[in-house]
Phi, psi and omega in degrees: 000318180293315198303337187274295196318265178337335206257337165284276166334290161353268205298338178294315169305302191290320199295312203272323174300333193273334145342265172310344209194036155352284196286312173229028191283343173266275207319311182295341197259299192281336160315297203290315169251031158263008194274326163322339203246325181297311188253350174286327194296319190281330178276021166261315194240030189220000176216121196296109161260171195273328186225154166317301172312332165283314182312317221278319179313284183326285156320311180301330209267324179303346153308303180280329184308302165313324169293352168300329194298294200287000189274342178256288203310307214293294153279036141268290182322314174315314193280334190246015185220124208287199180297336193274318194256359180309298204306297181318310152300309162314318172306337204270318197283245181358316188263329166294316179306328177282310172008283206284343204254354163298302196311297208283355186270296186308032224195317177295304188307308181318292198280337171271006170272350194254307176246344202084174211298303220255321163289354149296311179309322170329282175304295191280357171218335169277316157311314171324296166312294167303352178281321179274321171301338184268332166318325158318003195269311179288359162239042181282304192284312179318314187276341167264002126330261149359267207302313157306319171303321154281354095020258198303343181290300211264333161289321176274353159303293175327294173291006184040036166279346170228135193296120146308000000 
């Protein structure tokens, strides 16, 4: 239910920040809340809480965070990739995201027999995360690149200055 939630809010937050923030306002949203998501992931599984009711509070927000995603990668993807090649893209993004969330549950199971439960999750999904989320840092000049460049594709397909 927050993931639906989020993925509703979500999209209202990211349209009026990319509003605002024309060049990076989805890529800046999904950087934040995947770092967001990254420390909620730690108060869900890194602190002993006393009642239940703190977990499902904690989990809900980590729901909502995650409903913020597809409202961003999913038109970044859009934006550096013209029409012809989008379904492919799309394909790519989908089959690395189940990949990757494969990898990391066997990789949990596998290190929590080893180190246990809760330093895996530490590791494979709250260090990570956050690794990744600041690796986002790096596609800022690449993605208002990219993204003009296709732009700048699709006015002149549309204005007929270039052949298809």
């Amino acid at each position: 239910m927050s993931y639906v939630g989020g993925t509703v809010i979500g999209g209202i937050v990211v349209d009026r920040i990319q509003r605002r923030f024309p060049d990076i306002g989805r890529l800046a949203v999904w950087q934040i809340s995947t770092l967001g998501w990254a420390l909620t992931a730690a108060m869900c599984t890194q602190v002993a809480w006393s009642s239940i009711w703190v977990y499902a509070i904690w989990f809900s927000i980590v729901g909502v965070l995650q409903g913020f995603i597809p409202g961003c990668n999913r038109p970044v993807l859009m934006s550096v990739t013209t029409p012809e090649l989008r379904s492919a893209a799309f394909a790519l993004i989908i089959g690395a995201e189940s990949a990757g969330w494969a990898a990391i549950t066997l990789g949990i199971g596998y290190l929590g027999d080893r180190i246990g439960l809760e330093a895996a999750l530490l590791y494979l999904v709250v260090v990570l995360t956050i690794v990744n989320g600041l690796f986002m840092s790096a596609m800022y000049r690449p993605y208002i690149r990219e993204s003009a460049s296709v732009r700048a594709t699709l006015v002149a397909r549309a204005t007929g200055k270039v052949a298809e």
